[in-house]
C-alpha positions in Angstrom: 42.4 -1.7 -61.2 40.9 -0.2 -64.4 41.2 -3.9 -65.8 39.0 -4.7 -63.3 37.1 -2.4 -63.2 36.5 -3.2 -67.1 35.7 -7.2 -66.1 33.4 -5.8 -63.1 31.7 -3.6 -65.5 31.5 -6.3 -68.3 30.5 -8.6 -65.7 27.6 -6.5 -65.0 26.7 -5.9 -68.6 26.5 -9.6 -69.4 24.3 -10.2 -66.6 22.0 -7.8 -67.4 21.9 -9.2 -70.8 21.5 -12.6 -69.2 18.0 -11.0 -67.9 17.0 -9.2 -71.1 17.5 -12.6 -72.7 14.6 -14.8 -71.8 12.4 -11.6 -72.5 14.3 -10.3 -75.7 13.9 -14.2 -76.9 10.2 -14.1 -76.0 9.3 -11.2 -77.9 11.7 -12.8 -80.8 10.0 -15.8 -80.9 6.5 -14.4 -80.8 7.3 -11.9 -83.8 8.8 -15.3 -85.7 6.1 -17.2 -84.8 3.9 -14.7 -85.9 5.6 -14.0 -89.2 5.5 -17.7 -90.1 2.2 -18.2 -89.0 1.1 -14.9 -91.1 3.4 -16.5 -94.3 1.8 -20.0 -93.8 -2.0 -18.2 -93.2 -0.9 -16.1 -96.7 0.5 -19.4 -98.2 -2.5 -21.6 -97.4 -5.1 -18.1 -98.9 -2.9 -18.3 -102.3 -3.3 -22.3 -102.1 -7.5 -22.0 -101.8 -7.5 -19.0 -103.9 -5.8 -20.9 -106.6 -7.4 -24.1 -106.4 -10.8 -22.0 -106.0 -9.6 -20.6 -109.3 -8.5 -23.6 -111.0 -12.2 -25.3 -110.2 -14.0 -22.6 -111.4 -11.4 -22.5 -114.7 -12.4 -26.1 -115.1 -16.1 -25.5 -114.4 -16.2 -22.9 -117.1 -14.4 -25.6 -119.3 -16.6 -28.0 -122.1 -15.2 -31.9 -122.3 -16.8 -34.0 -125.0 -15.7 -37.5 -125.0 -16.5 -39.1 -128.4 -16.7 -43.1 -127.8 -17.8 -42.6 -124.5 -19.8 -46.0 -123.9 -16.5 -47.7 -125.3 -14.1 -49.7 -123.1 -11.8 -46.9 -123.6 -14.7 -44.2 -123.0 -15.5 -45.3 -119.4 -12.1 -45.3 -118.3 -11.9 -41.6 -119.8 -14.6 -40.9 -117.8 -12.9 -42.5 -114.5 -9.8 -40.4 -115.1 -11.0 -37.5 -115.7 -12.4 -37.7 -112.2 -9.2 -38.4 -110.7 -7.2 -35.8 -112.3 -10.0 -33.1 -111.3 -11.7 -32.7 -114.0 -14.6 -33.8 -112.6 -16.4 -30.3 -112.3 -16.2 -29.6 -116.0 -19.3 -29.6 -118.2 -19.2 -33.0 -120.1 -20.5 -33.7 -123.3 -21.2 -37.3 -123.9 -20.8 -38.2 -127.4 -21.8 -42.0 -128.8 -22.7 -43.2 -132.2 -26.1 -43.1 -132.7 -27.4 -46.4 -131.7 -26.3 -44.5 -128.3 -27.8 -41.3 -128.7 -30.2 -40.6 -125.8 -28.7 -43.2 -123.5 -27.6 -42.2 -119.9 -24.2 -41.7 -118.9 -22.5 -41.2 -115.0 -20.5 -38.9 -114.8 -19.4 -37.1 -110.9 -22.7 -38.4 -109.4 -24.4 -36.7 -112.4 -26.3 -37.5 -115.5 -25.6 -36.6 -119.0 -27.8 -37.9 -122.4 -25.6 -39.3 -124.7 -25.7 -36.7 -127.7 -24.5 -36.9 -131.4 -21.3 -36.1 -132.8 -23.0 -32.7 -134.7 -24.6 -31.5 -131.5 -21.1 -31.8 -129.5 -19.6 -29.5 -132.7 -22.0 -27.2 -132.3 -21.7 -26.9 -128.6 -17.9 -25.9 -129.4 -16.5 -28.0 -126.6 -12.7 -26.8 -124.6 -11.6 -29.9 -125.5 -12.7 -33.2 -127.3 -11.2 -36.6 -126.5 -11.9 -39.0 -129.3 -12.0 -42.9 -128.7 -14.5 -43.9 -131.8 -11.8 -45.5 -133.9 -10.5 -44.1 -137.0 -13.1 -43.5 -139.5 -15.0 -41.3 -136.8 -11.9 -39.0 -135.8 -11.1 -38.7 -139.8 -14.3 -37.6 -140.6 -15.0 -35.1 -137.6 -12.0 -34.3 -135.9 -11.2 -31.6 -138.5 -14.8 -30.4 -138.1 -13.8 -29.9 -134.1 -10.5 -28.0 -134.7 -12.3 -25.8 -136.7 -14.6 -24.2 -133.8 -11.5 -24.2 -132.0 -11.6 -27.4 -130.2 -8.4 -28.9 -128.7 -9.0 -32.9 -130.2 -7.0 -35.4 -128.7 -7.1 -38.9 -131.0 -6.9 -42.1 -129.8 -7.0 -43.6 -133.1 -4.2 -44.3 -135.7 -6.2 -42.0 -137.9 -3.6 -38.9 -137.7 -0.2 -40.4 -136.0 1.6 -40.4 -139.0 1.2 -37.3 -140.5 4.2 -34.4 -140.3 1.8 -31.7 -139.0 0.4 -33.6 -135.9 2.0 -33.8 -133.1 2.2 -37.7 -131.5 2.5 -36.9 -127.9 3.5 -39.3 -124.9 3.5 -35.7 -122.0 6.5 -37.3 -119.9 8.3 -37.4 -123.1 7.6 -34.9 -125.5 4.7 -32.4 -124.2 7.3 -29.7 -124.6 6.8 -29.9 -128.9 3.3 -28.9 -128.4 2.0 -25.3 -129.5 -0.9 -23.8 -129.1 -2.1 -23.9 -132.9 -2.2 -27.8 -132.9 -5.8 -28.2 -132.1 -5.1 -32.0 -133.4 -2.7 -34.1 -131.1 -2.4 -37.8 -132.0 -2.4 -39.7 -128.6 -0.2 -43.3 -129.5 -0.4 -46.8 -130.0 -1.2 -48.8 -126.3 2.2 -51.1 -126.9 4.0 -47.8 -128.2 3.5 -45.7 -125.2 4.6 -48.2 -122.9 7.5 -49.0 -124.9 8.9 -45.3 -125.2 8.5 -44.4 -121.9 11.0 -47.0 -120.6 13.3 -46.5 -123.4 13.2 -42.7 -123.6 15.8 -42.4 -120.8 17.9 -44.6 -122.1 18.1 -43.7 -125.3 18.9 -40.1 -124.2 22.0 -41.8 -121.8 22.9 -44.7 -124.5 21.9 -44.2 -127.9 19.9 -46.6 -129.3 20.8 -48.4 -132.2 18.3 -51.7 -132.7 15.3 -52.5 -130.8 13.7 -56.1 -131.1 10.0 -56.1 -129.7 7.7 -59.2 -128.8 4.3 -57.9 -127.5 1.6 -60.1 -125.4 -1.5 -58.2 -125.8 -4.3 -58.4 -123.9 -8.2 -58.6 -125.5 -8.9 -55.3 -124.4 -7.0 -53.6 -126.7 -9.1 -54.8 -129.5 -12.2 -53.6 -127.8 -15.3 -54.7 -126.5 -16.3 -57.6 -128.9 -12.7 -59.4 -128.1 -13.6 -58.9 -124.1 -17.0 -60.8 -125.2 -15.5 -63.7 -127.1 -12.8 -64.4 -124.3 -15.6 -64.6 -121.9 -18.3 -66.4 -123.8 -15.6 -69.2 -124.5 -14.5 -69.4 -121.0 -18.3 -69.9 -120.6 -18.7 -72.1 -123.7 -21.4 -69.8 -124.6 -21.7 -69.0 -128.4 -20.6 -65.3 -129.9 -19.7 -62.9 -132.5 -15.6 -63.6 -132.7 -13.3 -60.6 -132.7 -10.5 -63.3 -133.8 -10.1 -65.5 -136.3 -9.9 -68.5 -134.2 -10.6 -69.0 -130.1 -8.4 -66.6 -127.8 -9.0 -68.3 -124.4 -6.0 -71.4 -123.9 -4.4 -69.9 -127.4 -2.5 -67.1 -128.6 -2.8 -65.4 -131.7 0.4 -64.0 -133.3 -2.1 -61.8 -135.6 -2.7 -57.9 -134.2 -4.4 -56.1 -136.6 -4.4 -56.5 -140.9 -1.8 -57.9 -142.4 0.8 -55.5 -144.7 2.9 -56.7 -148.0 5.7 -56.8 -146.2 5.1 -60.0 -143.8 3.8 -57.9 -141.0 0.7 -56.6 -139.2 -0.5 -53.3 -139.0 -0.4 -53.2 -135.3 3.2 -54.2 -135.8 4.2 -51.7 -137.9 2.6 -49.1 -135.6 5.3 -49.6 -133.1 7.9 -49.2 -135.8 6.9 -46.5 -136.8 5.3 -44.3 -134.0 8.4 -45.2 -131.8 10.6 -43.7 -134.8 8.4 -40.2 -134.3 7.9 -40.1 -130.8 11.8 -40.7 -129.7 12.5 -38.4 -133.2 15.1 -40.1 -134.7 14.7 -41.9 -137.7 17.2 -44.3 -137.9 16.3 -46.6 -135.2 16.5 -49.9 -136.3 13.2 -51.7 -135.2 11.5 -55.2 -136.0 8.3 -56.3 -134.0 6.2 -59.1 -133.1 2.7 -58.8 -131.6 0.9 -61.2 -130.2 -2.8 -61.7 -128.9 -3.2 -63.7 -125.2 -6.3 -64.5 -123.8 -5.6 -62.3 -120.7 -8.7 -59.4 -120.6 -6.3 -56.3 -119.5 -2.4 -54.9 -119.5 -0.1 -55.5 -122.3 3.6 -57.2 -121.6 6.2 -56.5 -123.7 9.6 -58.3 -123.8 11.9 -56.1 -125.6 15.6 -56.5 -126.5 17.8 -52.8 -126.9 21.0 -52.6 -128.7 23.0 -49.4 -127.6 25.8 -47.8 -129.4 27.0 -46.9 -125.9 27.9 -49.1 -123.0 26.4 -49.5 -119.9 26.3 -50.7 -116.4 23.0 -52.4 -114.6 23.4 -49.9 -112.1 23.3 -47.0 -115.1 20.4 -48.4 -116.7 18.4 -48.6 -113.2 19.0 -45.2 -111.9 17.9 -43.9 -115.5 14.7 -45.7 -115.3 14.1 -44.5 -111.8 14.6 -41.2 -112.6 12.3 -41.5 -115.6 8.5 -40.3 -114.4 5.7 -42.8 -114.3 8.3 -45.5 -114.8 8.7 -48.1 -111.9 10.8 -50.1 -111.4 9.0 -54.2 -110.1 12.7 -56.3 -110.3 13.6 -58.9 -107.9 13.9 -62.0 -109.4 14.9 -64.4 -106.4 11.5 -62.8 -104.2 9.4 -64.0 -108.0 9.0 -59.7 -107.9 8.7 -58.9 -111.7 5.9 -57.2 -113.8 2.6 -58.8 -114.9 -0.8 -58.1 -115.9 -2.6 -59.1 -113.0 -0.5 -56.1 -110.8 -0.7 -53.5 -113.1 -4.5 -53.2 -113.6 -6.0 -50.2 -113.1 -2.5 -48.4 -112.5 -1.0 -45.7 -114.4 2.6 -46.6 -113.7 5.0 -48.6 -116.5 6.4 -51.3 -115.0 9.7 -52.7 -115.7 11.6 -55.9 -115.0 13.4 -58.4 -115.8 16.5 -56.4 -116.1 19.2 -58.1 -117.2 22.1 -57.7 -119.8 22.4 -59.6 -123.3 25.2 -61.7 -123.2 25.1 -62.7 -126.8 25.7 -59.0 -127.8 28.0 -56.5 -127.5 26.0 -53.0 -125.6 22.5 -55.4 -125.4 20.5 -54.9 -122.9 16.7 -57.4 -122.2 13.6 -55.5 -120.6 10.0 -57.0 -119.8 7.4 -53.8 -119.9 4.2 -54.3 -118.6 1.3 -51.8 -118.3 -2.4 -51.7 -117.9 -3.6 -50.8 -122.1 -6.6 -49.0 -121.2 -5.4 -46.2 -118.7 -1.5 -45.0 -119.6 -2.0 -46.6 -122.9 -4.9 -44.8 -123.5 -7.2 -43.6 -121.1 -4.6 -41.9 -118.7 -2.2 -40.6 -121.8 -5.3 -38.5 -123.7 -6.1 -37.1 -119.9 -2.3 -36.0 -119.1 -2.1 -34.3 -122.5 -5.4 -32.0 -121.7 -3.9 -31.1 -118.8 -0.4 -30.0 -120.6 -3.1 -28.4 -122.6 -4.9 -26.5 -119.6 -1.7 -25.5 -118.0 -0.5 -23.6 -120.8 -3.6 -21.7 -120.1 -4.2 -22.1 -124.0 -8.0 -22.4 -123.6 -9.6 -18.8 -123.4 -10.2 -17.4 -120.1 -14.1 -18.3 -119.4 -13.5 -17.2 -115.8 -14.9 -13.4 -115.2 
């Protein structure tokens, strides 16, 4: 009977808690819902509070961009507006054919100034696209008031004390003394950042580089002559010879050893950025009357072996690379698909079968924005959140 008894009584106590259940579980779920709704309202507070704060941070902040009616200048411009800079003070700085000319910038004006006014105002940060007799002359004068100067130019690449910085690669090198940072060559950066990964995974040993340049990266005059000839108008020539239905294996001056200065600058620069000095490189660059992206078709020798499926995981893992291979759909990169993107595009994937650990890549990207443009941009923001810039913000 006590058993019973015991089920009779348990009997009762689960039904009761049967009918405290739906109420227990109401007040249950209110509280939860309550205490996410309370972390999600504290969340979203912290979210406004810290964009709210990261506006004003960049309000308080001084841009100069020095080349800023250059081909490399406008899409500075059109960056910065992307990556939210666009509520920072800009100072517009041109050469002075340029000076008092008017420049867009977030729906606003700005008067182009000179480079001495732009010192004076003692700008955050100064991102210089002039070429390299401009950024040797002043950039010093910049770091000096305490300006952060990103480079465009070859002017300072090769020199021990300044940093060359691609920001998916090597951003972590930076300090906050180096108020000069070199940004690379256009070929270079698009280059390193598909081989980064896998030399990290494979060690490489040789690297054999073809590039197919567009006329951008020579600049405005280049973009002129391609479309005058298409035109059959007369112009000033950027090239030695016509560009449009030609090619010019010529980038650059031409060196006592054979090759061109552009040539050597992806020797070199790739040595630096990927820090290891006994990469064996040889290069070939070549001019093509196509007016943006560069292609490069490049040839890696790894002291490692590999599988296709190794080498595409490691590119897909490797940020801002993507990955544009599928030969038998005519899916591979060009020019015409990457402009006006950020990405590095790679394709054409496919071992060596000549060599032992060889590996063939085709590396196409648009020369004016991650080549240049984009790349300065990404490293001012490394710079900004290392909260390196004096607080402006009371």
């Amino acid at each position: 009977m006590r058993f019973h008894k015991k089920r009779s009584q348990n009997k009762d106590n689960y039904e009761l808690k049967l009918a405290r259940k739906p109420i227990r579980n109401f007040f249950r779920n209110r509280i939860q819902s309550f205490q996410i709704k309370s972390f999600l309202n504290s969340l979203l507070l912290d979210s406004i509070n810290l964009l709210t704060f990261a506006q004003k941070k960049l309000k308080a902040m001084k841009i100069a961009v020095v080349g800023v009616t250059g081909l490399v200048g406008n899409v500075i411009l059109q960056v910065l507006t992307e990556r939210h800079f666009e509520t920072c003070t800009l100072l517009a700085v041109a050469s002075e054919r340029s000076i008092g000319k008017s420049i867009e910038f977030n729906g606003k004006e700005y008067k182009v100034i000179s480079v001495t006014e732009a010192i004076e105002a003692c700008p955050d940060i100064a991102i210089f696209s002039a070429g390299s007799g401009v950024s040797l002359q002043y950039a010093s004068l910049f770091a000096e008031k305490g300006t952060y100067v990103i480079d465009n130019s070859s002017a300072w690449r090769m020199y021990d004390h300044i940093p060359l910085i691609v920001p998916e690669i090597n951003a972590g090198i930076l300090k906050a003394n180096d108020r000069i940072i070199a940004n690379p060559n256009c070929s270079t950066i698009q280059m390193v950042m598909a081989l980064f990964p896998l030399h990290k995974q494979f060690t490489i040993r040789r690297i054999v580089v073809s590039t197919y340049q567009s006329v951008t990266g020579t600049g405005m005059k280049a973009l002129n002559q391609l479309n005058c000839e298409r035109k059959n108008f007369p112009c000033k020539k950027a090239y030695p010879y016509p560009i449009d239905l030609n090619v010019i294996p010529h980038g650059g001056s031409f060196e006592d050893n054979g090759y061109t200065s552009e040539e050597m600058k992806l020797i070199n620069e790739t040595r630096k950025i990927l820090s290891d000095n006994s990469l064996q490189i040889t290069s070939t660059v070549v001019r093509v009357p196509v007016k943006g992206g560069h292609s490069l078709s490049v040839n890696v020798e790894f002291e490692k072996d590999f599988t296709l499926t190794e080498i595409y995981q490691a590119l897909e893992d490797m940020p801002g690379v993507t990955i544009m291979d599928n030969p038998m759909e005519n899916q591979y990169p060009m020019p015409l698909y990457t402009e006006n993107k950020d990405e590095v595009f790679v394709g054409r994937i496919r071992r060596d079968f000549s060599r032992e650990r060889c590996l063939n890549l085709w590396i196409v990207a648009d020369n004016l924005r991650k080549g240049a443009a984009t790349n300065a941009v990404e490293i001012a923001e490394h710079i900004v959140s290392q909260k390196w810039i004096a607080d402006k913000v009371k």
